[in-house]
C-alpha positions in Angstrom: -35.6 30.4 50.5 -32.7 30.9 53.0 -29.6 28.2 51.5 -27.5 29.5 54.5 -29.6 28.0 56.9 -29.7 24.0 58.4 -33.0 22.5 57.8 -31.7 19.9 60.8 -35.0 19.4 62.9 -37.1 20.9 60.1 -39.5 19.2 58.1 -37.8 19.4 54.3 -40.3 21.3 52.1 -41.3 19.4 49.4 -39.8 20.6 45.9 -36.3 20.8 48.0 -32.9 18.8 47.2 -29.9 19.2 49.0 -26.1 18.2 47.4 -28.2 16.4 44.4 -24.3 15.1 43.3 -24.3 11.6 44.9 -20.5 11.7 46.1 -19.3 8.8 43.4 -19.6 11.1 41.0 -18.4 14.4 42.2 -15.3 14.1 40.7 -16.0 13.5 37.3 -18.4 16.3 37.9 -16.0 18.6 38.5 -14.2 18.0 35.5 -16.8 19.9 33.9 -16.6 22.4 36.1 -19.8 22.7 37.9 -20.8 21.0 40.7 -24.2 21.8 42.4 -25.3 21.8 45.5 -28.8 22.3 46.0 -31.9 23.1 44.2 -35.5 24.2 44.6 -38.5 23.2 42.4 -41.7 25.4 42.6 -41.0 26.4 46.1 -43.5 28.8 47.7 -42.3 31.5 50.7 -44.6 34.0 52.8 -43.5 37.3 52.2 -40.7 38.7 54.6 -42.1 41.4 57.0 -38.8 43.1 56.7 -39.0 43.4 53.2 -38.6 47.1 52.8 -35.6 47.1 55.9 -33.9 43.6 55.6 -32.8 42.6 59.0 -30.5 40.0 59.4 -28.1 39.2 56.2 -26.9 35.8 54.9 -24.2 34.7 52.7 -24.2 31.5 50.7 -20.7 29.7 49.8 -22.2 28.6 46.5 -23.5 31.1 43.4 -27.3 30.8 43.4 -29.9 31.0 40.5 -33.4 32.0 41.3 -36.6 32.4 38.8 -39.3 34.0 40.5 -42.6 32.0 38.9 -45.1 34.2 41.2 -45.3 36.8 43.0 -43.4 39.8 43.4 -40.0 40.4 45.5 -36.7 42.2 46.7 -33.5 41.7 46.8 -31.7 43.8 49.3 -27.5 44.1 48.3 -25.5 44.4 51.7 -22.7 45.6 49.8 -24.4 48.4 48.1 -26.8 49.3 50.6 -29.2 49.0 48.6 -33.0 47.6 47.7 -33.9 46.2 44.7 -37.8 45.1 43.3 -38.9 42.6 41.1 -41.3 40.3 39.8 -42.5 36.9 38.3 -40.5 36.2 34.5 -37.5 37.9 36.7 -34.3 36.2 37.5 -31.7 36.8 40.2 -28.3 35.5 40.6 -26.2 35.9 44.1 -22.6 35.3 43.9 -20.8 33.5 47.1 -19.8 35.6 50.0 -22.2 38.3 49.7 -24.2 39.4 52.6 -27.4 39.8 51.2 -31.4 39.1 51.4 -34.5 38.6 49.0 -37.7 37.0 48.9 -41.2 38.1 48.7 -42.6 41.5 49.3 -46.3 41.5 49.4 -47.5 38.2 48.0 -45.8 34.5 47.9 -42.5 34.0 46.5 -42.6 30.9 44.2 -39.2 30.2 43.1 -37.4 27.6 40.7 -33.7 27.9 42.2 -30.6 26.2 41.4 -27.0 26.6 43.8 -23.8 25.8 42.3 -19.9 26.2 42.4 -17.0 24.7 40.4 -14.0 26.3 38.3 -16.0 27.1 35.2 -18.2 29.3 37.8 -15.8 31.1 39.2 -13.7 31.4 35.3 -17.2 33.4 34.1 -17.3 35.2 37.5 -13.5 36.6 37.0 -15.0 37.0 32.8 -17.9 39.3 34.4 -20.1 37.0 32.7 -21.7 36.0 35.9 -22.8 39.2 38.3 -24.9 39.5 41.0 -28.3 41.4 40.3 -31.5 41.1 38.7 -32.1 40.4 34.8 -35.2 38.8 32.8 -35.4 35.7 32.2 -39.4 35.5 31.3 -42.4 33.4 31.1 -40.5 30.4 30.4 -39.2 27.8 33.3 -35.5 28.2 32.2 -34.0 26.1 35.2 -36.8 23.4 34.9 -34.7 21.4 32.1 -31.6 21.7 34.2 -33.4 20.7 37.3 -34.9 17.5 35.7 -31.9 16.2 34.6 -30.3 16.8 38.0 -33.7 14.4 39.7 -32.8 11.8 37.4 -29.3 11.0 39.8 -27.5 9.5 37.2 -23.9 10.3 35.8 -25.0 10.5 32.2 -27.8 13.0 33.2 -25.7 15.2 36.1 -23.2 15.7 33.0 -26.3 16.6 30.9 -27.5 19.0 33.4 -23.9 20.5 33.8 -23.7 21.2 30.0 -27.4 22.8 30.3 -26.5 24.9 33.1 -23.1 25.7 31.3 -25.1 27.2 28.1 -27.9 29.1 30.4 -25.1 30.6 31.9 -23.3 31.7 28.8 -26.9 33.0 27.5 -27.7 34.9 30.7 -28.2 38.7 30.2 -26.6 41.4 31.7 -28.0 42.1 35.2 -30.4 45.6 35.1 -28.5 48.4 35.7 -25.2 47.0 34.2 -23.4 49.6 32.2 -23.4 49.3 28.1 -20.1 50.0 28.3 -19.0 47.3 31.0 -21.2 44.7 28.3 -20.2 46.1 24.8 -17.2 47.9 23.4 -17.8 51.2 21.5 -17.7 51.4 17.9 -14.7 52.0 16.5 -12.5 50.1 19.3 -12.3 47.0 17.4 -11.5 48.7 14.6 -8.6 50.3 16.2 -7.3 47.0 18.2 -7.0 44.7 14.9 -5.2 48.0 13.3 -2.7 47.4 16.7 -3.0 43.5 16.4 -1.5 43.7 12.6 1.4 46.4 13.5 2.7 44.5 16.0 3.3 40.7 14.2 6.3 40.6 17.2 3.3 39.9 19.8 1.6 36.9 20.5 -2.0 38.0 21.4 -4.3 35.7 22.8 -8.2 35.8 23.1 -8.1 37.4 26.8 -5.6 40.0 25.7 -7.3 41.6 23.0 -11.0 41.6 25.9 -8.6 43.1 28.3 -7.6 45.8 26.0 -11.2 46.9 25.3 -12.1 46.3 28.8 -14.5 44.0 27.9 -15.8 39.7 28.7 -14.6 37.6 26.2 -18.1 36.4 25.4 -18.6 40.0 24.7 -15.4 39.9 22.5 -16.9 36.8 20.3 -20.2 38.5 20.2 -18.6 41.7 18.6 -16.4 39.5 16.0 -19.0 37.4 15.1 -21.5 40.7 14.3 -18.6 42.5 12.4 -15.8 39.6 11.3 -18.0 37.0 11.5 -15.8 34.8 12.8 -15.0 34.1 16.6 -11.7 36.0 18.2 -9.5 32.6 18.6 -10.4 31.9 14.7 -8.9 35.5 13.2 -5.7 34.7 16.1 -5.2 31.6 14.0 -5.6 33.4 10.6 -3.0 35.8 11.6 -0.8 33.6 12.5 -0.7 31.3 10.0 -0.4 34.3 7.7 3.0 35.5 9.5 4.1 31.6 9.7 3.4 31.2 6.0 5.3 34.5 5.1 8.4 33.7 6.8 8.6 29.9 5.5 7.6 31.1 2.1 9.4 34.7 1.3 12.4 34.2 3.2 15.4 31.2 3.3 14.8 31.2 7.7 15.4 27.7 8.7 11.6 26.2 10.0 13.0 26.4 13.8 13.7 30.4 13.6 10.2 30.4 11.8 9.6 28.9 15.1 11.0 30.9 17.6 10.0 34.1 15.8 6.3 32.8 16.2 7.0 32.8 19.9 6.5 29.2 19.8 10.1 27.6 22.1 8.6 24.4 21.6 9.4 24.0 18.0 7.1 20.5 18.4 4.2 22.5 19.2 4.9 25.0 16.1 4.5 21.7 13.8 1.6 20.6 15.7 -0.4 24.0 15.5 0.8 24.6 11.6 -0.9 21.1 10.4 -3.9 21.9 12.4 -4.2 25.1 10.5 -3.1 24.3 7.0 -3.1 20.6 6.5 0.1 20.2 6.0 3.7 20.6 7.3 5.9 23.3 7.5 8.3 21.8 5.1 6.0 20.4 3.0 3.8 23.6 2.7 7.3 25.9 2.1 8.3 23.4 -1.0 4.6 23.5 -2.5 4.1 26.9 -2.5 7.4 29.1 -2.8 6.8 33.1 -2.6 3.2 32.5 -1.8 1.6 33.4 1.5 -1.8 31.8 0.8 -2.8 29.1 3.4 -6.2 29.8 2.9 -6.0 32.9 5.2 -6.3 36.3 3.5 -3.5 38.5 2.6 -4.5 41.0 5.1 -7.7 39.6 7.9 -11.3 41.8 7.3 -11.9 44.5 9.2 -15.4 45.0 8.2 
């Protein structure tokens, strides 16, 4: 179905919803950071004639998420110049701005289809998590749920289908095509970066960091800790920090405020904070129960294997 286009003067085929956010409650939908704009339920489409040599392009302003349920289809990518096939169990995302076409090739295209925008969006967009292309998504109607919720028009349920969408997204699979090495990092890399995390206790890595380093989506970072640390990225951040926090309280005389500052933390409020979060206890209090221990509950030196 063409999103770009007015349906003013049309008759509204039936299975179609535009901006499904009733405007009261666009705000506190964006707070999750989704807001949709239109979806399709079980919408059929003659095949394009110009199928094979896509004509004129469109561009939506929205990211938009199709299952084809029947049929088979292209996808024609103005960008790359090139043509793409697919068929029903297939999904295709279309990121904002790109000139582009699809729909059905020889038979009907009967599509579930959901458009949507927001920060968290655009966050996975910049993460590589969402990419424009084609990817299977099976037998299964995987936007139904989210659509359902969205038909129901109340707050409690947009927010439900704005968590749904949130995990589908997350769950998505690389489009076809995609590079291993844009989704995974090779073996041996992370091996090498928690070697370079430990050296360097002067830097303050965060979650994005270490991705960056290995060229890699965060998601794809926490799927690689979790399969060889088992433990997410932020989680081993927090065990080597309150390793170096609980070395310098506890083997050396520092006062807690140069513990502080050699953490990197210039808010010496927000070095408590994060320390009693991570050990139970306060700086001072943990320093006087346990003098010339480093334990904390971390391990003297964080698994890598």
């Amino acid at each position: 179905m063409d999103f770009s286009t007015s349906l003013h003067g049309k008759k509204k085929p039936s299975g179609l919803s535009y901006a499904p956010v009733p405007p009261p409650f666009r705000e506190a939908l964006l707070k999750t950071g989704l807001l949709f704009h239109v979806y399709y339920e079980n919408i059929a489409s003659p095949p394009l004639v110009e199928a094979d040599a896509p004509g004129r392009l469109r561009t939506f302003p929205f990211f938009c998420l199709v299952q084809l349920l029947e049929g088979d289809a292209f996808f024609y990518d103005g960008e790359r110049h090139s043509t793409r096939y697919f068929s029903a169990g297939s999904g295709l995302l279309v990121a904002p701005g790109l000139p582009q076409r699809y729909g059905g090739r020889t038979r009907p295209f009967v599509e579930d289809s959901l458009c949507f925008s927001g920060p968290l969006a655009e966050l996975l967009a910049r993460q590589g998590l969402l990419r424009t292309g084609i990817f299977p998504l099976g037998g299964e109607r995987r936007l139904l749920p989210v659509i359902r919720a969205l038909q129901q028009g109340t707050l409690p349920a947009l927010l439900e289908a704005s968590a749904m969408l949130a995990q589908l997204l997350l769950r998505l699979p690389a489009p076809q095509g995609t590079p291993e090495t844009a989704r995974e990092p090779r073996p041996g890399r992370l091996d090498a970066l928690l070697a370079g995390v430990r050296e360097t206790p002067e830097r303050q890595w965060s979650v994005e960091e270490l991705a960056d380093y290995l060229n890699i989506s965060t998601n794809a970072l926490r799927r690689e800790f979790l399969a060889q640390l088992g433990m997410t990225p932020k989680h081993y951040l927090d065990q080597l920090w309150v390793r170096r926090a609980t070395e310098l309280l506890c083997l050396t005389q520092l006062p807690v405020l140069e513990v502080a500052r050699r953490l990197k933390c210039s808010d010496p409020y927000y070095f408590f904070r994060k320390f009693r979060k991570l050990t139970g206890t306060s700086p001072g209090q943990y320093r006087r129960q346990f003098p010339g221990w480093t334990g904390a509950g971390a391990p003297s030196d964080p698994p890598t294997t």
